[in-house]
C-alpha positions as CSV (number, residue, x, y, z in Angstrom):
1,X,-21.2,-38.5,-95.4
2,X,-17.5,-38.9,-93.8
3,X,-17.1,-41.9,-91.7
4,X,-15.6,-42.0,-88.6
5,X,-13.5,-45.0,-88.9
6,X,-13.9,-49.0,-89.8
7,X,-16.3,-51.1,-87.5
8,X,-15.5,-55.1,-87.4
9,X,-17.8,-57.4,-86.0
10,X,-19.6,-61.0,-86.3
11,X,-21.7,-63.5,-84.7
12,X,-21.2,-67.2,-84.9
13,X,-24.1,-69.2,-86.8
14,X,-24.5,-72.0,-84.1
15,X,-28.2,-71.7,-84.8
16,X,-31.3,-69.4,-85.0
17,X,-31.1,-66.2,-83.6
18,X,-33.7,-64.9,-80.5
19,X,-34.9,-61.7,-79.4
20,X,-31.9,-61.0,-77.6
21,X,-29.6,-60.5,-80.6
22,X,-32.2,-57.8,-81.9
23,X,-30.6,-54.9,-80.1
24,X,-26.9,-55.9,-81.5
25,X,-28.0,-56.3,-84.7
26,X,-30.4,-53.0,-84.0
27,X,-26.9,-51.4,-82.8
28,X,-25.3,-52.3,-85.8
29,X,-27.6,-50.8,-88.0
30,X,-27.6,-47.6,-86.2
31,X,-24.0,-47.3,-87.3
32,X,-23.7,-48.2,-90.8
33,X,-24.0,-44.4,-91.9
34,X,-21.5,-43.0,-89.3
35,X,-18.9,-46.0,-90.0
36,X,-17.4,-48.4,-92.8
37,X,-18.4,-51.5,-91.4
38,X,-17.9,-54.8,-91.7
39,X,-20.3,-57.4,-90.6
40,X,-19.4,-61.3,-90.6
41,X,-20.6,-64.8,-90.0
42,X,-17.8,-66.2,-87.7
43,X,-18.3,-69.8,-89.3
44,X,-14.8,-70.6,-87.8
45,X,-15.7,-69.9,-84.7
46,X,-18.4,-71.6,-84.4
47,X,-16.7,-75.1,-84.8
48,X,-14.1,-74.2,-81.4
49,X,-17.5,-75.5,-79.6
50,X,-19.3,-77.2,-82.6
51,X,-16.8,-79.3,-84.0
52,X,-18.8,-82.1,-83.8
53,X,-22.0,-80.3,-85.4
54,X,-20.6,-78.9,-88.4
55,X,-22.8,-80.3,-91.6
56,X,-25.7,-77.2,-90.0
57,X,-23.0,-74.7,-89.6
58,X,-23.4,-73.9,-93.6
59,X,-27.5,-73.3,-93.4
60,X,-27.4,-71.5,-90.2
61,X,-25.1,-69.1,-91.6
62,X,-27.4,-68.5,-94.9
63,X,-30.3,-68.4,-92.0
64,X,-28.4,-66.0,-89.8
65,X,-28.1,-63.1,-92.8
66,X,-31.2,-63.3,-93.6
67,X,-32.5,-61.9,-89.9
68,X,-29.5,-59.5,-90.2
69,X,-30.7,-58.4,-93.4
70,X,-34.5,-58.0,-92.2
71,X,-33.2,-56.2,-89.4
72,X,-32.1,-53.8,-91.3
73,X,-28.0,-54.3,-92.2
74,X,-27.8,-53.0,-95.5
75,X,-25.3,-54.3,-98.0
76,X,-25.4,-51.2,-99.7
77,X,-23.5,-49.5,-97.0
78,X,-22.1,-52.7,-95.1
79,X,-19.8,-55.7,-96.0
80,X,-21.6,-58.7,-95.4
81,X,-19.3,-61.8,-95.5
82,X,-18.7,-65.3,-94.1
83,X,-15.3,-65.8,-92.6
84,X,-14.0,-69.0,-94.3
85,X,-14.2,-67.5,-97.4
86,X,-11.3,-65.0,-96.9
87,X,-8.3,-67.4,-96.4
88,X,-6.9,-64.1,-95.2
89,X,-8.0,-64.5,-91.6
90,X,-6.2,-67.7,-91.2
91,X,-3.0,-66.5,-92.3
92,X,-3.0,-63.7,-90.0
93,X,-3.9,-65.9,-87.4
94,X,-1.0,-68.1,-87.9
95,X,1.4,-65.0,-88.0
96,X,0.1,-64.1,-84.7
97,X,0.4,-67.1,-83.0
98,X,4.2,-67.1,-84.0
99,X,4.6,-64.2,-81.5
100,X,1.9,-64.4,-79.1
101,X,3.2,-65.8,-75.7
102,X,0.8,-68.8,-74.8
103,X,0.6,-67.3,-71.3
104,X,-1.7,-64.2,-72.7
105,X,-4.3,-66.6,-74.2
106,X,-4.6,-69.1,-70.5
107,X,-5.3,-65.4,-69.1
108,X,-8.1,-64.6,-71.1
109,X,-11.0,-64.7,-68.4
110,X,-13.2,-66.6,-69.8
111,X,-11.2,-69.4,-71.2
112,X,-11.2,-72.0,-67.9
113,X,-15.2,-71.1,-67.1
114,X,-15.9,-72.2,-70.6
115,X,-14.0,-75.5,-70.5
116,X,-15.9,-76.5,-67.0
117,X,-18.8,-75.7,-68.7
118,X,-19.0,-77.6,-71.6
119,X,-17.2,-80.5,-69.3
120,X,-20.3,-80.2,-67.3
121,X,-22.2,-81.2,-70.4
122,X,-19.8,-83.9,-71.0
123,X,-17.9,-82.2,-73.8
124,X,-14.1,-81.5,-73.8
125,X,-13.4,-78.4,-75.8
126,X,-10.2,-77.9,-74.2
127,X,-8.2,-78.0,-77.9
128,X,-5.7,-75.7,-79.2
129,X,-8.6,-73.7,-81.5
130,X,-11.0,-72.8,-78.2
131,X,-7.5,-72.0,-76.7
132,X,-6.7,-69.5,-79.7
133,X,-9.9,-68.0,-80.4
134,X,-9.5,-64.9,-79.1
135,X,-6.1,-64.8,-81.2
136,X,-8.5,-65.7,-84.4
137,X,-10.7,-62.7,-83.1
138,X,-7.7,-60.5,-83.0
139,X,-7.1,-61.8,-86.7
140,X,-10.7,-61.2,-87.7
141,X,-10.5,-57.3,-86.3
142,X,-6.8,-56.4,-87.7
143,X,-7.3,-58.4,-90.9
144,X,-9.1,-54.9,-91.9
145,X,-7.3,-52.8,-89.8
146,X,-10.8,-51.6,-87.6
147,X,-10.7,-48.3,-85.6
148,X,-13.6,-49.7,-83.9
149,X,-15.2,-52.8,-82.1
150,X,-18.2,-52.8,-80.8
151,X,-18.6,-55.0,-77.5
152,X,-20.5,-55.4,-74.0
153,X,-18.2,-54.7,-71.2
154,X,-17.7,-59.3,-71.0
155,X,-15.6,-58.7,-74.3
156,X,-13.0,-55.9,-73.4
157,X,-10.3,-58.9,-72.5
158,X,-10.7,-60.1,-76.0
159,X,-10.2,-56.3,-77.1
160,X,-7.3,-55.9,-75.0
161,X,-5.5,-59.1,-76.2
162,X,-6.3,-57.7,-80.2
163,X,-4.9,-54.6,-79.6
164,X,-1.8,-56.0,-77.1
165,X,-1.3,-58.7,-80.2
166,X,-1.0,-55.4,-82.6
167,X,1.0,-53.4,-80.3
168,X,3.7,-56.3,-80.2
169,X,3.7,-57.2,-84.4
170,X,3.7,-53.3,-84.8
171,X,7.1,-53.2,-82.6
172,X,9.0,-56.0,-83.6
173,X,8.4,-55.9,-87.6
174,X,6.8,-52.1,-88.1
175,X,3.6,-50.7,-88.3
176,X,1.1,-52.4,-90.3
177,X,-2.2,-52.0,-87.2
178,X,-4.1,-49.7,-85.5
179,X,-5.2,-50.3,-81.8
180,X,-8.9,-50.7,-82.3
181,X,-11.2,-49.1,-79.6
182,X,-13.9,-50.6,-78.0
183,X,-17.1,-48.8,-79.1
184,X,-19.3,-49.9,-75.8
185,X,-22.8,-50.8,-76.7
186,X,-25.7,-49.6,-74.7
187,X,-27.1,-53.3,-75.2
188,X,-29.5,-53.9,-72.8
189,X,-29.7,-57.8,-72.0
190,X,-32.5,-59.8,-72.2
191,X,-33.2,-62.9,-69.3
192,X,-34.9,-65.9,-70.6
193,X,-38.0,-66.7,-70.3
194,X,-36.7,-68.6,-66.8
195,X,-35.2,-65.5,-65.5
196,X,-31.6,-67.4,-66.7
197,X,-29.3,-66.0,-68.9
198,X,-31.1,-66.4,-72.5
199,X,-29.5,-68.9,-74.0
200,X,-30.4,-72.2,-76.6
201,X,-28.6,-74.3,-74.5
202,X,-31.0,-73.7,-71.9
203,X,-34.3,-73.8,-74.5
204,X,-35.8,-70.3,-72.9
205,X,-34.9,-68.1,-76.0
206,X,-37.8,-66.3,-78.3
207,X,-36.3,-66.8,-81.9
208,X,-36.4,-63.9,-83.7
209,X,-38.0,-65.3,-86.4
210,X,-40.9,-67.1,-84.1
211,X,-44.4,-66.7,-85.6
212,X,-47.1,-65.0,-83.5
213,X,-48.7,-68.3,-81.8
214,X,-45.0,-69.0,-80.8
215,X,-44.5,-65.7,-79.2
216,X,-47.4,-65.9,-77.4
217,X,-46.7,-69.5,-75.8
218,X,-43.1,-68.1,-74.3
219,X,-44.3,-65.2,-72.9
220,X,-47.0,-66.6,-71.2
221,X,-43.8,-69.2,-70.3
222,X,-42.4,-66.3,-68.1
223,X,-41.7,-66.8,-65.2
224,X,-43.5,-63.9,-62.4
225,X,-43.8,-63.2,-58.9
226,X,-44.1,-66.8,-56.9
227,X,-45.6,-65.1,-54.0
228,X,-48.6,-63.4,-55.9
229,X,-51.1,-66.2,-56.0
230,X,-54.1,-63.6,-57.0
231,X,-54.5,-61.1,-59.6
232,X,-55.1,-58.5,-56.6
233,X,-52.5,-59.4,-54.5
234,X,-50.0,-57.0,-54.5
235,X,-47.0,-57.5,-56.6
236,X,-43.3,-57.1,-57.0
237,X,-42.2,-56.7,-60.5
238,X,-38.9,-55.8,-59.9
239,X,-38.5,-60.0,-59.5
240,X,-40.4,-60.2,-62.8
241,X,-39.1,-61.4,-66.4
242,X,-42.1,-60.1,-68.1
243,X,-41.5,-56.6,-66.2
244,X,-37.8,-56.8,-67.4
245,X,-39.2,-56.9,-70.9
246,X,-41.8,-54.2,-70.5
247,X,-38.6,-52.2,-69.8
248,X,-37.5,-52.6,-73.1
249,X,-40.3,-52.7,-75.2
250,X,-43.1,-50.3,-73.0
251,X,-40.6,-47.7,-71.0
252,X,-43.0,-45.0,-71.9
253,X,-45.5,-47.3,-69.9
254,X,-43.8,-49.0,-67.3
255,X,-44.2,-46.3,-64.4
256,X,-48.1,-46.9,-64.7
257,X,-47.3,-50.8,-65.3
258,X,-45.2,-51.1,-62.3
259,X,-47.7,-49.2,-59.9
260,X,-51.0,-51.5,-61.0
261,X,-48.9,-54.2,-60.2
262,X,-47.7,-53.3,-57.1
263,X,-51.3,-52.5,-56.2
264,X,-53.2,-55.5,-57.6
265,X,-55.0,-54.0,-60.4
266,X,-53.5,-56.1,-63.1
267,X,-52.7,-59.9,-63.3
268,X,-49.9,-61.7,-64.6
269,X,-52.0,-63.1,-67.7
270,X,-53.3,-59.4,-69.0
271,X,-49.8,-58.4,-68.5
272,X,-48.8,-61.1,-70.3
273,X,-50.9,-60.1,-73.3
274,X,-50.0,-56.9,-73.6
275,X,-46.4,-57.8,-73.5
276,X,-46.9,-60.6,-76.6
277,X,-48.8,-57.2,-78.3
278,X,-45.7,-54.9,-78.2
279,X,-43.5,-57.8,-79.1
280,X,-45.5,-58.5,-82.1
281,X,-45.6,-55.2,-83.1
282,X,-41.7,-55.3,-83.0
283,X,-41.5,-58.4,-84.8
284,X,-43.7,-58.4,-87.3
285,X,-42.4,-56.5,-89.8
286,X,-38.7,-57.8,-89.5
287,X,-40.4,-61.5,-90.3
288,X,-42.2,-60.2,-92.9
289,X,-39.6,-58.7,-94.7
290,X,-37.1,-61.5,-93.8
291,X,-40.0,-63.8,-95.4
292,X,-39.4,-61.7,-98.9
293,X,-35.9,-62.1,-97.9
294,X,-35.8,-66.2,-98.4
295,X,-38.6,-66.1,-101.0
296,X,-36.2,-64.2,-103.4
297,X,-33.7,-66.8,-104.2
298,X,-29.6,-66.7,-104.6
299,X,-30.1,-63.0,-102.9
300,X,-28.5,-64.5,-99.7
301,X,-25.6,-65.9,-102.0
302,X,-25.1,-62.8,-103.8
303,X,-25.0,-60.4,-101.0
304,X,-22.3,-62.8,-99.3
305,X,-20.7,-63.4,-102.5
306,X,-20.2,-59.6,-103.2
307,X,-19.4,-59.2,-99.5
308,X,-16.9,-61.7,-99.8
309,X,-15.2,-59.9,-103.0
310,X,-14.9,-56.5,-100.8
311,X,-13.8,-58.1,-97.7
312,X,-10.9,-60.5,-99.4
313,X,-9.7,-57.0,-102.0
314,X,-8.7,-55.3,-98.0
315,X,-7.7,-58.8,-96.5
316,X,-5.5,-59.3,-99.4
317,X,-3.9,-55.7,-99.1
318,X,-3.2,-56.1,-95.6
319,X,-1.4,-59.5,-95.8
320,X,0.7,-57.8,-98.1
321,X,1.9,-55.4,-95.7
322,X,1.9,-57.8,-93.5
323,X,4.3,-60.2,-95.1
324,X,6.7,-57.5,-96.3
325,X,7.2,-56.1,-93.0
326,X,7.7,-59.8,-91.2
327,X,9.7,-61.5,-94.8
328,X,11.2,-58.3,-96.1
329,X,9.9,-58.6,-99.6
């Protein structure tokens, strides 16, 4: 088949991954015949806000490709890789930062939230590599020259800073990069199992990897409608987390779900149970398989290892350009 273009894209392994990274990763398998793609663990990244957790970094990432790979990321058809290991991003990174102005990174939205954030938590993060990670991102997408990114809307700044940071290079030393495109994903987003934003931090995630007793316990952790106190009162389910997830996972169903709730003839707790039933349908057969996964041993290492090899051969062939159109030779 002829592929469109090259994808680039990562997640950082700052732990386990929930049941709201399933329709990214579900994404990215969707376009691993229709794209060259390259898929990495943004271990780098993860230390701008985990500095001071680094010894896990190194078994969440081994934990991290083994969902992606039960998911259904295929390293036949994908490059798999962890950051670190092609040297190649750095280098880029430091070219760039030679010609970015400091003002374009302080702009990035979502910079000064994130500082009063973790300062809320009582950790200062405001250092040079939380400054320039969105010129590391940039790095990480040109490194292999991607057509393509795939982001929710929250990361277009970042995209627009890559392809600003390419436009510039390209202008003062000659092209080397394209102008990647965002390739907007229709990811729908998961609340927690508060109604929050789901998120570790705030301990109301479902891991992906969660075994059927655990599922059940969190989504009968949901939060529902305060003001129904009976399983006939009528209720509103448009202020429901467990209806927000019967969206997802039961739209055939939901028209008929919504109007028995509305009208009293189902309770939270059967609701409940049918929602842990479609989950576990969903989820059972990625932990299976990711079980077969970690039972077959150094399979993780190889698959990043070969990863690794393919990524660094077209890192290595774009520093080259690189350097001889900044140092001439």
């Amino acid at each position: 088949m002829d592929r469109k273009g090259r994808i680039l894209s990562g997640m950082r392994p700052t732990g386990r991954l929930h049941i709201g990274h399933l329709s990214v990763l579900e994404n990215w398998a969707s376009l691993q015949d229709a794209y060259q793609c390259f898929f990495f663990v943004a271990d780098w990244h993860a230390l701008t806000t985990s500095f001071d957790e680094s010894r896990s970094i190194r078994a969440n990432a081994r934990e991290m490709v083994a969902d992606w790979l039960a998911v259904g990321i295929d390293p036949e058809r994908s490059v798999i890789f962890v950051q670190s290991l092609v040297p190649e991003h750095a280098e880029l990174h430091l070219l760039f930062s030679m010609i970015t102005p400091l003002s374009w990174l302080e702009r990035v939205p979502t910079y000064k939230d994130a500082v009063q954030q973790h300062k809320a938590k009582g950790k200062d993060i405001a250092t040079y590599g939380f400054l320039g990670y969105p010129l590391l991102q940039a790095a990480d997408i040109l490194i292999y020259r991607a057509d393509a990114v795939p982001v929710g809307e929250d990361q277009l700044p970042h995209l627009e800073l890559c392809r600003e940071v390419a436009r510039r290079f390209n202008h003062m030393y000659g092209t080397v990069f394209p102008e990647p495109q965002a390739l907007l994903a229709r990811v729908p987003l998961l609340p927690g199992v508060d109604g929050r934003k789901m998120s570790k931090s705030y301990a109301n995630v479902i891991d992906l990897a969660a075994e059927p007793e655990e599922l059940r316990a969190r989504v009968n952790d949901m939060i529902t409608d305060p003001a129904r106190i009976r399983k006939t009162d009528p209720g509103h389910p448009e202020v429901c987390v467990v209806h927000k997830y019967h969206g997802i996972y039961r739209p055939a169903e939901l028209a008929a779900i919504e109007e028995d709730c509305r009208q009293g003839r189902i309770g939270c707790v059967a609701c409940k149970r049918t929602l842990a039933g479609a989950l576990e349908e969903v989820m059972q057969p990625i932990r299976e398989r990711r079980r077969a996964i970690m039972r077959d041993t150094g399979y993780i290492d190889d698959v990043i290892a070969e990863g690794v090899r393919r990524a660094a051969a077209e890192a290595r062939q774009t520093m080259e350009m690189a350097r001889q159109k900044v140092f001439g030779v």
